[in-house]
N, C-alpha and C positions, 0 to 999 in steps of 0.2 A: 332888268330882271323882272321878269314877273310874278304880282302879289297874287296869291289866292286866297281866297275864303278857305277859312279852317272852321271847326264847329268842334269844340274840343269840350270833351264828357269831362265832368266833375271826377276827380280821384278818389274812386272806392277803396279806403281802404281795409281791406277784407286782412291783411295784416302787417306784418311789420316788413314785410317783404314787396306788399304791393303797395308801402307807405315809403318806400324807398325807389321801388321805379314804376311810378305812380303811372299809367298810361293812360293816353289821350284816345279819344278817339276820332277819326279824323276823316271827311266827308270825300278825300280824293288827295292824291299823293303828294308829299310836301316840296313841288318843286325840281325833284333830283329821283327821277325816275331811273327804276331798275334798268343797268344798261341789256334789253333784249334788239340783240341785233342779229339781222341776217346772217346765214350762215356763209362764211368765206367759199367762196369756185376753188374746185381742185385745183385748177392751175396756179392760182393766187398760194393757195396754202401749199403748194410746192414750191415755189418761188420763198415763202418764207418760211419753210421748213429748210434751205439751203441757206440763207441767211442767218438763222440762227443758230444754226447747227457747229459745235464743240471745235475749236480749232487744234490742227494736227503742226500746223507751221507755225514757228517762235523765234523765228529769224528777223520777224520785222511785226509791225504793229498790224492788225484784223484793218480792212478796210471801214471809218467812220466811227474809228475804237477812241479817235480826241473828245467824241460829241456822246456823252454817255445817255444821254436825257434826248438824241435826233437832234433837229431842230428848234427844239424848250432849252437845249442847254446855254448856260449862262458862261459867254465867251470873254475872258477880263482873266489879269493878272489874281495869285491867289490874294487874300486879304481876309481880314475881319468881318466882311463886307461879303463874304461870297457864296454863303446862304440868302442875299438881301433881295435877289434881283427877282423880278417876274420872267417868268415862260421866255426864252429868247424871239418867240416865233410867238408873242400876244399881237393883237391888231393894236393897233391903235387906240381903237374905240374903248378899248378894255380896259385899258392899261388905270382909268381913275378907280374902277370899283377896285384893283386888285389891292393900288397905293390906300384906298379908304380902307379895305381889310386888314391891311397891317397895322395901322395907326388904330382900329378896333383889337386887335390883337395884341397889341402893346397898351392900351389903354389901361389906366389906375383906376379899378369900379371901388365906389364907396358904399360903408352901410345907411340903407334905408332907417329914418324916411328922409331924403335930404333934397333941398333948392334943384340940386343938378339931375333932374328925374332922367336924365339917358346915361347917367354912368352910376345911378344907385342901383342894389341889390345884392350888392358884396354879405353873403353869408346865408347862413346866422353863422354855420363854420365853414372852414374855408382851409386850405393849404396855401394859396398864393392869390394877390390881387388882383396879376394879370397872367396871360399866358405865356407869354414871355418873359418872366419870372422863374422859370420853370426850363424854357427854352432859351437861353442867353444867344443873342445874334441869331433866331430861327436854330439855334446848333445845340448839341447836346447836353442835359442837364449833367449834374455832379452830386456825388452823396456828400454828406456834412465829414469834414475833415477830423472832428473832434469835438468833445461837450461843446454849449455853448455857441455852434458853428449856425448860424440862421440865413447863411448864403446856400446851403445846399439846396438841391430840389428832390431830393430822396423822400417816397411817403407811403404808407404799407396797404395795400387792400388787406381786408381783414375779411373773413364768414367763417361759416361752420359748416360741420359735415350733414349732408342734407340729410341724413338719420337721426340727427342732432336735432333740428329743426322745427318739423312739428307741422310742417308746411303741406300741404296736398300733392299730390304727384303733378295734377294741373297748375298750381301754382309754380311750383318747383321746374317745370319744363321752357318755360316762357323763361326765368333767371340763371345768369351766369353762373352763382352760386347762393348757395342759402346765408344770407345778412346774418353778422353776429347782431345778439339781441339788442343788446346796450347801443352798440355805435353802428352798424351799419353794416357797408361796403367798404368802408375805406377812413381810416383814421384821419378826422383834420386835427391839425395844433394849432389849429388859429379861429378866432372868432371874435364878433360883434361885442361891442359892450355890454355886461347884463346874459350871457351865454357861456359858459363856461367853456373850454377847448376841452376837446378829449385826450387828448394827450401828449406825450414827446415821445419822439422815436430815439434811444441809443442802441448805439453803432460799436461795436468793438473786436475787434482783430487779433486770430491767431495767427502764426508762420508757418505756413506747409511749405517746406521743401522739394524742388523738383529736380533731379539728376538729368541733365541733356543725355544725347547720345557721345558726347567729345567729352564727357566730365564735368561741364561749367554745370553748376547749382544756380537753378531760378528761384526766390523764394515768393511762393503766393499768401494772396491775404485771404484767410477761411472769414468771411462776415460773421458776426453772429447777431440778433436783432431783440432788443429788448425794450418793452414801453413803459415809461415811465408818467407820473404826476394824472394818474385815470380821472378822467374828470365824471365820470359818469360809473363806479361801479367798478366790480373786478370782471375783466373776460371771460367770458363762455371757457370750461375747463379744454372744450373741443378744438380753442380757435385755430383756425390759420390762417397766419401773418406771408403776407409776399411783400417784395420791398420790389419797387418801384425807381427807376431813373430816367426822366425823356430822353425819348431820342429823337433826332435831327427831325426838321421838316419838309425837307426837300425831297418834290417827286412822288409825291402824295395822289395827286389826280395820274399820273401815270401810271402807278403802280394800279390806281380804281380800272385803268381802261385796259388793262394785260387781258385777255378773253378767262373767261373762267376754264373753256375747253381745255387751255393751254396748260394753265395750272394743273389741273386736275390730270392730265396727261403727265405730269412730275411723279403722283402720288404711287404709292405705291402700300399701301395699309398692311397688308399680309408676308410682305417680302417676296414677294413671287420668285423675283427672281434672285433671290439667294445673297444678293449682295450688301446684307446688314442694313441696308440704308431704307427706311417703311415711312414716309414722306405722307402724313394725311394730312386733307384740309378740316379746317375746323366749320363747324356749322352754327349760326346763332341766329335766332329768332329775332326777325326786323319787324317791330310793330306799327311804324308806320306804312311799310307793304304788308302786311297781314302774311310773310311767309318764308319760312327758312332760304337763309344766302350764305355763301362761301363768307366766312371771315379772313379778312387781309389786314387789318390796323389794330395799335395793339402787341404788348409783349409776347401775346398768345392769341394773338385773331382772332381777338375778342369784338371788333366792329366788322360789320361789312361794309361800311363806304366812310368817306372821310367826312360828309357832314355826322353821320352818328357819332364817330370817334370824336369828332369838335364838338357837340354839343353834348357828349358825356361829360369830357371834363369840363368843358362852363359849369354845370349841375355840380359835380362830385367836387372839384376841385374849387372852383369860386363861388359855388350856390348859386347861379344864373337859372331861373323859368326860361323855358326855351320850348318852341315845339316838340323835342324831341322829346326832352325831361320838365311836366309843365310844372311838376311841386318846388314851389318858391323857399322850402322848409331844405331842397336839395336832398343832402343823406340823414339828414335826423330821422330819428326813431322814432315812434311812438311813446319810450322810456324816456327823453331828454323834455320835461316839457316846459322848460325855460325857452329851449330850442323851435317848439312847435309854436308858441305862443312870440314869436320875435314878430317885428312888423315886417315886412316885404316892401318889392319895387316895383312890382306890378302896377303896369298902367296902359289906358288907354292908348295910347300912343306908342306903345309896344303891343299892340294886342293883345292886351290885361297879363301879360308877361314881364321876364327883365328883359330880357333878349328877342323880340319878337322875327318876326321872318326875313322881312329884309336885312335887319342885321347880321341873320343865322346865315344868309343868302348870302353876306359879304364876306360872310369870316370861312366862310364853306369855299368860296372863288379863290380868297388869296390862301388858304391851305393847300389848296389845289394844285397852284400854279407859283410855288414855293421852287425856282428853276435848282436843279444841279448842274454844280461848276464843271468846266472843263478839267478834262484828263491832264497831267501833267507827266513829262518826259518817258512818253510812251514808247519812244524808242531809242532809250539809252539799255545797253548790252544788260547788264546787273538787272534793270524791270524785268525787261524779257525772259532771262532765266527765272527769274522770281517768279512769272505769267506761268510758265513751263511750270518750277516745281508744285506751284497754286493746282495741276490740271492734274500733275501727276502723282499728288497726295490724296487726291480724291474729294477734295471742296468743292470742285463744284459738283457733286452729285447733292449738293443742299442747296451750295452758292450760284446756283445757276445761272450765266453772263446774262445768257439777252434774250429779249421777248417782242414781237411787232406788237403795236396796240390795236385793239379793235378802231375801226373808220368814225367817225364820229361826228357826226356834220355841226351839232353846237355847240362842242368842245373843241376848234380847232387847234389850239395848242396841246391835245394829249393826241389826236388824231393821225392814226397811222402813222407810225415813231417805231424805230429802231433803237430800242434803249436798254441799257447796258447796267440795272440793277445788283447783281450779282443776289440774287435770293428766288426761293419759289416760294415766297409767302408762306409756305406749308410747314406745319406741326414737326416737331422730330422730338424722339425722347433724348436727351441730354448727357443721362447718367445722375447718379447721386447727388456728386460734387455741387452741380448747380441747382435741383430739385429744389421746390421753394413747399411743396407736397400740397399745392394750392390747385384743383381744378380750377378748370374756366371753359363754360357750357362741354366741349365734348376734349379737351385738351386737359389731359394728368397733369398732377403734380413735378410730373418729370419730363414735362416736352415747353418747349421754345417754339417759338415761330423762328425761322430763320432771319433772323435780320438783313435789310439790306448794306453793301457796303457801298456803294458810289458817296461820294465826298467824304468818307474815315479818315483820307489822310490828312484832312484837313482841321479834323478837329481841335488839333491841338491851336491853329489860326485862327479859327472862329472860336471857341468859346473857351479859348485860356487853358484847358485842361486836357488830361487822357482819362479819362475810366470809363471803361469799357462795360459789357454786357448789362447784362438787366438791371444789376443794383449798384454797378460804379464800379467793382470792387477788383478787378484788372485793372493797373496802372500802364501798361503797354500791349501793343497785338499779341508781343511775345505772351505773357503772362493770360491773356484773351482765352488762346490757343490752348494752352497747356491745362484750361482749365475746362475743353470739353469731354464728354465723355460717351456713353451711348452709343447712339447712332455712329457720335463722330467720334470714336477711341481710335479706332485705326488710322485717321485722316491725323489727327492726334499724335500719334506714334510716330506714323511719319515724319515730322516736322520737328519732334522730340529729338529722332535717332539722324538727324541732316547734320552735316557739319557748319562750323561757323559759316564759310560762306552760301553755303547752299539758304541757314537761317537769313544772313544778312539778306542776300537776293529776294526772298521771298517778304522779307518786311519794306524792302525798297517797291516791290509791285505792288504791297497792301495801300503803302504812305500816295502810292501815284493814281488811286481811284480820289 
């Protein structure tokens, strides 16, 4: 990997807002340049305009439908183990920095100032130690079961409404959203000795009942989210709270190489064409290119590439200085100033950072190349109808199967792949039900990114649990389902009014991605 000279500006902070995402500035691009690449030959892009294109036949499995991830996918019995593995298709030569990224990605960081100066920096607040903490086995977090529960990985962004704020329209255009005053971006419950935590999230559930189409009653869990033990103050009367749960990390760097043209050929902002389904990309301002890019990572595509996404939460989630995010303070305010006055891990040997570039460098590769498992019983009778009624309820007009990757000569394991995501990365409004009324840079309160599904079936194997969607609160697909609304009411409906086995079929094709 190579290092580059950075020349990183002092953090002006002009307010609580640019005290929170403090930006560098930075003498030439950090390593992981904007992918601009030539434009594909007509003939090529017909070639894989026929490849990817919607299948009408559900008699037998799509030609290379077992390898969802191409050649990256991780070919092995299911297990515990089956988010673990790197790129199926890494060289060799790779294969140490990917094993050193995980074992940084799993690593226990301590608070500064301490003997072991490559794993201090933990805080001053924090959500979790590590990032796998968050991600159990690379696979999907869980919200807290009940008081008391400190296994969950459930944690709220919190801002206000940018009229609220106080902030300049320049300042305000560069942020996702306007920082509540007190705490931030994002509540931590956790912190250094001598820091007080901001707070505790509870969690507590009503019964919405849902009537199928055969009669059978599904009963959903309505979240409701409330913060308790404020360590800093009462909230902004404005706030709003989104609640948070990771999701899987598999197919990260493939999903970066999908061409932008491609996606954006999904969108559809205006409804043009009549069919309820208005698919936009999200736009956020990348400051270490100095220029708005597609957001892809993120409950709302709120990053555009996956080192931003990985070096957000180091900063938000474990207080990590990192090129990305260089204040060592992470999300404290200006208000908390226990918090501003904690000591840091900044050092020389990070490049007066906690996380300096080579680290960023390593933890950015193995995010990357995080392989997705093979498909499993792609051609038993039951999937296939299940693939069918999936096509024929209208999912994928969000869940879109497959995409070639752009060519890629020093990325060869995301490089020209036939992969089998099921999502267009793109914005969709929701409906109420799931509406958290949280913007994020150009994404309402009431739109999702589509998540991808390749390895869902598996989650209950890799991280012990099912809770689904943004903040856990679907215990099965079933329940997933029933609880979209929006965009997806009619795709919804459908799956509502199927009879038992049509549901069964269709959760036997969810459980075989």
């Amino acid at each position: 990997m190579t290092t580059k000279s950075i020349s990183r500006a002092s953090c002006a902070l002009l307010s609580t807002a640019l005290a929170i995402f403090a930006s560098a500035s930075f003498s030439e691009p950090l390593g992981e340049p904007h992918l601009e690449i030539a434009p594909r030959s007509k003939a090529e892009a017909d070639r894989i305009a026929i490849v990817t294109a919607p299948t009408e036949d559900f008699n037998a499995p799509e030609p290379f439908e077992l390898r969802p991830a191409g050649a990256a996918t991780f070919l092995a019995p299911a297990s515990d183990k089956s988010f673990y593995a790197a790129s199926g298709n890494m060289p060799k030569d790779r294969e140490l920095d990917f094993w050193v990224g995980s074992s940084l990605f799993e690593k226990l960081w301590v608070a500064p100032p301490s003997a072991t100066v490559s794993s201090d920096g933990l805080g001053p607040l924090y959500n979790a130690r590590a990032c796998s903490a968050c991600h159990p086995n690379n696979g999907r977090g869980r919200p807290p079961e009940g008081d008391g529960d400190r296994l969950g990985s459930l944690f709220l962004r919190v801002s206000i409404p940018d009229v609220a704020s106080g902030l300049s329209a320049d300042a305000l255009a560069l942020l996702p959203n306007a920082p509540e005053p007190h705490y931030g971006l994002q509540l931590q419950d956790k912190s250094v000795l001598g820091v007080p935590a901001e707070g505790r999230v509870k969690v507590s559930y009503e019964t919405v009942p849902v009537t199928l189409g055969d009669g059978e009653v599904v009963e959903l869990r309505k979240p409701t989210y409330t913060v308790e033990a404020l360590g800093y103050g009462s909230l902004h009367p404005d706030t709003q709270l989104s609640p948070r749960v990771a999701p899987p990390m598999i197919g990260l760097g493939l999903l970066e190489a999908i061409p932008e043209a491609d996606l954006l050929a999904h969108a559809d902002p205006d409804d043009a064409d009549g069919d309820g389904i208005s698919g936009r990309a999200n736009r956020v301002w990348s400051e270490p290119y100095g220029q708005w890019m597609t957001g892809r990572f993120g409950l709302k595509a709120g990053a555009p590439t996956v080192q931003a996404q990985s070096m957000d939460a180091l900063n938000g989630d474990i207080g990590l200085s990192n090129p990305y995010r260089p204040a060592a303070t992470g999300d404290c305010t200006e208000l908390q100033t226990e918090c501003m006055a904690a000591p840091d891990g900044n050092t020389p040997e990070q490049d007066n950072l906690e996380v300096g570039e080579v680290v960023m460098d390593l933890i950015t590769f193995f995010a990357r190349n995080v392989a997705p498992p093979q498909r499993r019983n792609i051609d038993m009778p039951e999937v296939l109808a299940g693939k069918e009624a999936f096509y024929t309820a209208g999912c994928t007009s969000c869940h879109v199967p497959k995409f070639v990757t752009h060519r890629l000569d020093d990325r060869p394991e995301q490089s020209f792949q036939l992969i089998w995501p099921y999502s267009d990365l793109l914005l969709h409004d929701m409906g109420e039900g799931l509406a958290d009324n949280r913007p994020e840079w150009q994404a309402t309160g009431r739109e999702w990114r589509t998540p991808p599904l390749w390895g869902i079936g598996l989650t209950s194997t890799v991280s012990g649990q099912t809770n689904f969607l943004h903040d856990g609160r679907a215990r099965t697909l079933l329940e997933a389902i029933l609880w979209h609304g929006g965009e997806a009411e009619a795709a919804r409906e459908a799956v509502r009014m199927m009879d038992k086995n049509g549901r069964d079929a269709l959760i036997a094709f969810l459980e075989s991605l």
